[in-house]
N, C-alpha and C positions, 0 to 999 in steps of 0.2 A: 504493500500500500504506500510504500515512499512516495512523497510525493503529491499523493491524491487530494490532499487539503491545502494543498499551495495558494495561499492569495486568502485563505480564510481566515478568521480569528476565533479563537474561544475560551471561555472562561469556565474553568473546575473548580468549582468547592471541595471542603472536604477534604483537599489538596496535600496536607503536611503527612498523609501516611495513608498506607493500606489500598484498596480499590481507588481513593480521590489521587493517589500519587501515580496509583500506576497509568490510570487513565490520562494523565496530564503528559506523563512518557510518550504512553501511545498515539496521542493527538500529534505531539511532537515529532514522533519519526516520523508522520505521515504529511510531516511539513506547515503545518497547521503552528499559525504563533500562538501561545500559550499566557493566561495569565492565571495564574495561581488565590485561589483564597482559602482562607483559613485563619485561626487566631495567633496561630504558632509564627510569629513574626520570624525568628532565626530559624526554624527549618523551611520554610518559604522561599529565605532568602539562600537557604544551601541549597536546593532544590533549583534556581531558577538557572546555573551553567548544568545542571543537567540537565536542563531540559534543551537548550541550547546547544549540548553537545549531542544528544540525541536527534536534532536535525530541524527544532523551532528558530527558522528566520528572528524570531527576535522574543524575549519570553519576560514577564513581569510578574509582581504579586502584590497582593490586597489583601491587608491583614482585616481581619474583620469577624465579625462575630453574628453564625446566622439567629442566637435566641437574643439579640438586640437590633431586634429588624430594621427601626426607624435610619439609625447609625447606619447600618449595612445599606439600605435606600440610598442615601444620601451621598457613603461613599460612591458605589457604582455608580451611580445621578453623575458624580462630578467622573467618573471617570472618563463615561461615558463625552463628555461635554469635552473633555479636553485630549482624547486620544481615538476616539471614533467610535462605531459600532461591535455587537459582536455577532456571527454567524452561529457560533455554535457554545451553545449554556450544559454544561451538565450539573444538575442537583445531587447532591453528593454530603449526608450527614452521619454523624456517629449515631446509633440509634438508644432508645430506652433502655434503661435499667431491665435487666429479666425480673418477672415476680408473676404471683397469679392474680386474675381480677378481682379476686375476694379480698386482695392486700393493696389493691392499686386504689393510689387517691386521686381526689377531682384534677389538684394540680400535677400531677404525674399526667394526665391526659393531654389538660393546658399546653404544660411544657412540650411536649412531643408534638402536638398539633402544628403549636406556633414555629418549631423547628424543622418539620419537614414538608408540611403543606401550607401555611402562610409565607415562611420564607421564601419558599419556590414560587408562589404567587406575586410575589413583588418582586422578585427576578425575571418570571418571564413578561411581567407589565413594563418592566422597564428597557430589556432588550428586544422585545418585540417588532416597535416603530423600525427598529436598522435592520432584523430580519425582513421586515414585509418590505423595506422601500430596496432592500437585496435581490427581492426575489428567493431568496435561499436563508434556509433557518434548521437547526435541528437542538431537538429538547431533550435530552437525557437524562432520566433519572433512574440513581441507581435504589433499588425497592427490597423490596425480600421476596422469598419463594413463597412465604406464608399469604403475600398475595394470595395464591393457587392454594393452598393448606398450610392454616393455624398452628403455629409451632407452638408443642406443651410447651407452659412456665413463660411464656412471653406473649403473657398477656394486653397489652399496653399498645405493644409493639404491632402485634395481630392486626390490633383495631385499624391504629394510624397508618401502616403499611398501606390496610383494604382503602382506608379515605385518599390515598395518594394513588393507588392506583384506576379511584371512579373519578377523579380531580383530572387524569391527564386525560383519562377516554373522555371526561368533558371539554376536555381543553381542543381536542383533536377534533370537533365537529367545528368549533368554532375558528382555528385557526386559517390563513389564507393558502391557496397553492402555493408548495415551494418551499413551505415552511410547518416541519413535521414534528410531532413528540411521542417519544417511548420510554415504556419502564425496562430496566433489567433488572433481572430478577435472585441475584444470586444463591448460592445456596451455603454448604457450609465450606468457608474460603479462608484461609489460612492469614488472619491479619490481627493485629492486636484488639481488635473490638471481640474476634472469636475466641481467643485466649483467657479473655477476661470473664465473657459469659462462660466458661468452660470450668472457672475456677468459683463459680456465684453457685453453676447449677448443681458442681459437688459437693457445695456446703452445704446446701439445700437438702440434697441425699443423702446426706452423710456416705458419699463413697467415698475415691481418691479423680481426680479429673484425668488420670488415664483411664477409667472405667465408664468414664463420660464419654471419652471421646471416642472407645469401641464400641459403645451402642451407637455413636454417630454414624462411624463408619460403617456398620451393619446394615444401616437402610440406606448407603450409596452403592450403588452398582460396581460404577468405576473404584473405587476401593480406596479411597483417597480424600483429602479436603482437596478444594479446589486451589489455582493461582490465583492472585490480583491478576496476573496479566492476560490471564484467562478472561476474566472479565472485562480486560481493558478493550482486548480485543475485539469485541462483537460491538464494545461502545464506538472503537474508531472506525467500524466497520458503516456502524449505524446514520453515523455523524458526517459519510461520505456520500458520493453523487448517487452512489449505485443503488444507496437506501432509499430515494424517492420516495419509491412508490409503498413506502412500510409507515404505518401512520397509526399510532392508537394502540399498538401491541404490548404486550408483556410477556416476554421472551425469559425465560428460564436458563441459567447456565450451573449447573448441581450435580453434574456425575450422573443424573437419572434420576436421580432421590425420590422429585416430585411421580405419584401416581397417576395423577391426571393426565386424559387422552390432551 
């Protein structure tokens, strides 16, 4: 795919680790300039020669914080104002605490709402105008598989997941030719968010979190957690000319995990 996003721009959340890093990579080899955000102001800034070495024309970053929306508006606003549009957005967050809903509070839902479906709402209100007067846009957000099926003990997560992925199938009737939005869907991927819940849900059990993580692997096919760049890839895939005509889907990348046709 070298190459294939030459002349485009895009902006990754989520950016300083995991799936939002890798995905920033892969836009990059793909030629595609890159501008990074996240809160983590010094891994942003060690992040942005690689991305640069991996083959982005020219690559930046925006420290910023997506559960301080107004602030995050405002930076993008001026970014926008003073260095142009962008073609390609991916939504890209750490996600909820594991717990069950019997334990989940009001503001535990709050919080998650306004981090992964209000924020991405005011991100794609604000890059939209350069996508449509582009002719060319693409929306990425990265979701979970519980989209498709409810992961026990992550309850929270569940919910907010399913509101982000009727949020983009709403968004996809509404947007103009030219200019598309997808979920990906990952599944269990090898990144510090999965490490963390791995060590919450053995507490929980009282096992050890290698006993966690071999029941994980028991309901993947492929035998394995997944890569970030595994997922990087179907997002720069998505983010390119060839995706057009793909609009409103949510695409599964999990070893097989998911059962559903």
């Amino acid at each position: 795919m070298s190459g294939e996003l030459a002349g485009r721009r895009a902006l990754v959340c989520g950016a300083s680790a995991g799936i939002g890093r890798a995905c920033a990579l892969a836009l990059a080899s793909a030629g595609a300039e890159v501008t990074v955000l996240a809160r983590s102001r010094d891994r942003l800034a060690a992040l942005v020669p690689e991305l640069e070495a991996a083959g982005a024309p020219r690559a930046a970053f925006l420290a910023a914080d997506l559960d301080r929306r107004e602030e995050t508006r405002r930076a993008v606003e001026e970014l926008l104002e003073a260095d142009g549009s962008f073609h390609i957005l991916v939504n890209n967050a750490g996600g909820p605490p594991s717990g069950l809903l019997s334990e989940a509070r009001e503001e535990d839902f709050l919080t998650a709402f306004g981090r992964h479906v209000l924020s991405s709402q005011v991100l794609v209100r604000a890059l939209l105008p350069g996508m449509a007067a582009a002719g060319y846009g693409r929306i990425l957000n990265i979701v979970s598989t519980s989209v498709r099926e409810p992961i026990p003990g992550l309850g929270v997560s569940n919910t907010i997941r399913g509101a982000v992925a009727s949020w983009a199938k709403s968004w996809s009737r509404e947007l103009p030719p030219g200019v598309t939005i997808n979920n990906v869907l990952p599944g269990f991927t090898d990144t510090d968010r999965l490490r963390a819940l791995k060590e919450q849900v053995a507490a929980r059990r009282a096992c050890t979190p290698g006993e966690v993580l071999e029941a994980w692997l028991a309901e993947v096919p492929e035998g394995r957690l997944g890569r970030p760049e595994e997922i990087a890839a179907l997002v720069a895939f998505l983010a390119g000319p060839r995706a057009g005509y793909i609009r409103g889907q949510s695409i599964a990348v999990d070893g097989g995990r998911t059962r559903g046709i």
